[in-house]
N, C-alpha and C positions, 0 to 999 in steps of 0.2 A: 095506647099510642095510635093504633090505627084507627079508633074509632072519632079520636080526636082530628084525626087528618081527615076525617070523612064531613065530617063537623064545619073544618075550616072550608072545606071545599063548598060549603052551600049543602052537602046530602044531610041525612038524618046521625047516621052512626049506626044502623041497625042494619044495613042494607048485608045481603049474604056472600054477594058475589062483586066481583068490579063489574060488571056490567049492568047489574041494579044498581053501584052508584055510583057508575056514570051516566045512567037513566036520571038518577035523584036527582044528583047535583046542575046538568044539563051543562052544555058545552060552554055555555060565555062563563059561566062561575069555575067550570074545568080547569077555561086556557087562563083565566083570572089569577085562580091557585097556583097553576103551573109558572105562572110570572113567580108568584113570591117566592115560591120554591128557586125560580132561577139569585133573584138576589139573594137568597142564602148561603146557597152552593158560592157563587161570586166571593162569598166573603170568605168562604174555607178556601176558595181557589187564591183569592190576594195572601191568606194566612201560608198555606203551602207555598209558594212563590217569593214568599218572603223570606221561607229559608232554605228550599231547596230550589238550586238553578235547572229551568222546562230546559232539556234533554230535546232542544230541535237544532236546524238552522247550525251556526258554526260550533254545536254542541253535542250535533247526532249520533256521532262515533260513542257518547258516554250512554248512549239510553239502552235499556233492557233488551234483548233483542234487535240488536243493532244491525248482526247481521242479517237478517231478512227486510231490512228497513227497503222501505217504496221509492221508486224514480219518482223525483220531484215534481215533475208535471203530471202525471198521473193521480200522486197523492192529491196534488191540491183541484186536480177538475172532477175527484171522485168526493171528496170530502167537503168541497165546496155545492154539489150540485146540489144536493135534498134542498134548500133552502129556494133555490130557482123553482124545485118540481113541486113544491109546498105550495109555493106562492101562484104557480099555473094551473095548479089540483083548484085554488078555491074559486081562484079567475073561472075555470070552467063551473065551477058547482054553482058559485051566489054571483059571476057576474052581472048579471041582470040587477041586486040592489046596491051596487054602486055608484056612490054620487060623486061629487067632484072632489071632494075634501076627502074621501075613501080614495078615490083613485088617484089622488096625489101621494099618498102612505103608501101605497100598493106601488106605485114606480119606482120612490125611493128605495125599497127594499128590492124590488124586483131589478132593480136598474145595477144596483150594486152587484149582488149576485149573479146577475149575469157577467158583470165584467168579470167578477171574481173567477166565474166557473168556464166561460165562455173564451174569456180572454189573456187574462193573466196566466193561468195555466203555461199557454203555447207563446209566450216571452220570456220567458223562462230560459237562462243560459247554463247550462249545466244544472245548477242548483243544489242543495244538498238534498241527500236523501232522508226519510220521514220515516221515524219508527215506526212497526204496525201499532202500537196503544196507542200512540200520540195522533197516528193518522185515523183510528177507530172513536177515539175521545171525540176528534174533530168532526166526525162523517156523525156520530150521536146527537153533539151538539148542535145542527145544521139542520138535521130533522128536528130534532126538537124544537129549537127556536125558530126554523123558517114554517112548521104550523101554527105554533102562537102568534106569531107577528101576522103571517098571509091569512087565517082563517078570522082572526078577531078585526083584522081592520080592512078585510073587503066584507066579511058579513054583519056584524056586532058593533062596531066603532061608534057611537053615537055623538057624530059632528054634527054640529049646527050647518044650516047651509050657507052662512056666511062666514065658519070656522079659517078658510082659507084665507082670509083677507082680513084677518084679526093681525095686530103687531106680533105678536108672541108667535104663531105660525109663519108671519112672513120672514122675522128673526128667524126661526127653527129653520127653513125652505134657504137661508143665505146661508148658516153655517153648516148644514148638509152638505150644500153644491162647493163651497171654500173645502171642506174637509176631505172632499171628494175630490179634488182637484188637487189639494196637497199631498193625498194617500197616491192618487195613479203618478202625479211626477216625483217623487217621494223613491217609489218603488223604479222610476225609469232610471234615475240618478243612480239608485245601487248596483241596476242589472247590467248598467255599463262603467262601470270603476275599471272593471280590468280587459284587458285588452284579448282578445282569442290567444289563446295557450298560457295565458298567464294565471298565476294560484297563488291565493294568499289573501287578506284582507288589506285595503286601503285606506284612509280617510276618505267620506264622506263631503263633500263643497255640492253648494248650491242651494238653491228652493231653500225652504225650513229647515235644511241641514245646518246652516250658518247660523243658525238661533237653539236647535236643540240635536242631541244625539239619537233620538227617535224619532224621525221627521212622519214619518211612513206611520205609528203608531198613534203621532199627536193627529194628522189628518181622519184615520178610521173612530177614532174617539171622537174628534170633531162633527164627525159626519152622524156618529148614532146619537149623541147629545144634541144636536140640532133636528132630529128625527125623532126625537123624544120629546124635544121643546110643540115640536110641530102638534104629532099627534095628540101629549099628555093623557097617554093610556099605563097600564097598568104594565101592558107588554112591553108595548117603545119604552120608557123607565128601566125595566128591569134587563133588559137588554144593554142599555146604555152603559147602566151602574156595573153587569158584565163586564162589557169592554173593558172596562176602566178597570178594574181589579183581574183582570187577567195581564193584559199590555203594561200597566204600570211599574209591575216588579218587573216584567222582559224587558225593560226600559233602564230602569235603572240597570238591570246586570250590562247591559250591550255598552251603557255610560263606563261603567267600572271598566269593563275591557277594552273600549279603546282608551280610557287613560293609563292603564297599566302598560297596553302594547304600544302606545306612541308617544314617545317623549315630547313631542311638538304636536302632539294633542290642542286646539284652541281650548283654551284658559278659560274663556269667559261661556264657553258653550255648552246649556244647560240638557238637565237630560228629558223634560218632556214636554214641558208646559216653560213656551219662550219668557223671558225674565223673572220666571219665578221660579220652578223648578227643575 
């Protein structure tokens, strides 16, 4: 088995140590393999989620170590960050062979993550708190994925120099900045439902709330499917197809609970994907 993985990675299979083959294989075939490795995981991650409900959010109280669970803000500007300090490590190392079509992949990643780590964090109103697995899961995935994505498309990416100004990229470059714009007011619309001293969940009104019950989720899908479209790399892809089979079942569950908990629930309002599903 492992000589097989050494295989798929571009090395020979004979190599003795991981550092003769990650010599072998060389870094673009590395972060290449580490992509399909992430769609696979993805798919055990949608299989998991599909029958057991993620232990976050209005669900934290149930997760394994519950008690030592993280202050919300803290969780998410620690577990959010690797992907910022990923995406600054390759800026310092290869920015010099960045062209325009690389340096537009590098903002959209870099641009999000910053908000994520930078900003979101400290709006934050209370929040629930974050189990330590779920908050360690997420600080893994962050480095993981904020190397693949920051190293392979400010060094490795091989854009044409008129990549940017193709339709398929300019498409990819609208539905990013739409998605991105739906995920931050998306997340504004939740953080004020309730009013200082009040507890409890509300209904949802407003932005994409009015077409689906995971407005916040359809936007951050939005945004890596359009950053997928853009780039058409091996990383942005497997990053996307992520998204989506992570958020999809948190999606549906968040549907199911506010139709169990609100008897005037809107009828017609789907849970992730507007008129469809």
């Amino acid at each position: 088995m492992l000589k097989f993985l050494m295989r798929w990675s571009g090395a020979t299979g004979d190599e003795a140590t991981i550092f003769e083959w990650l010599a072998a294989a060389g870094q673009e075939n590395i972060i290449i393999f580490f992509s399909q490795i992430m769609i696979i995981v993805g798919i055990g991650v949608f299989l998991a989620l599909t029958f057991y409900r993620a232990s976050y959010g209005r669900y934290w109280n149930e997760a394994w170590f519950s008690e030592y669970a993280i202050n919300a803000r803290v969780a998410w500007f620690f577990q959010e960050l690797p992907s910022l300090l990923f995406a600054m490590a390759a800026l310092y190392m290869y920015g010099s062979e960045l062209t325009i079509p690389r340096f537009i992949a590098f903002i959209m990643f870099a641009g999000h993550y910053y908000q994520r780590s930078m900003i979101y964090p400290f709006l934050i109103n209370g929040g629930k708190k974050t189990a330590p697995h779920l908050f360690l899961s997420a600080l893994a995935f962050c480095s993981y994925n904020g190397y693949i994505q920051a190293f392979y498309h400010v060094k490795f990416a091989n854009f044409a120099p008129t990549h940017a100004f193709n339709i398929f990229s300019q498409i990819g470059i609208v539905l990013f900045l739409t998605g991105l714009i739906i995920n931050i007011h998306s997340d504004s619309i939740l953080r004020n439902l309730r009013q200082p001293g009040e507890t409890g969940y509300k209904i949802p009104y407003g932005g994409m709330f009015e077409y689906v019950s995971a407005a916040n989720f359809f936007g951050e899908i939005l945004e890596w499917f359009g950053y997928a479209l853009y780039c058409q790399t091996w990383p942005a892809v497997a990053f996307a197809l992520f998204t989506l089979c992570n958020l999809g079942p948190r999606a549906s569950q968040h549907h199911q609970y506010y139709v169990k908990k609100f008897d005037n629930y809107p009828k017609d309002r789907r849970i992730l994907i507007p008129l469809f599903y």
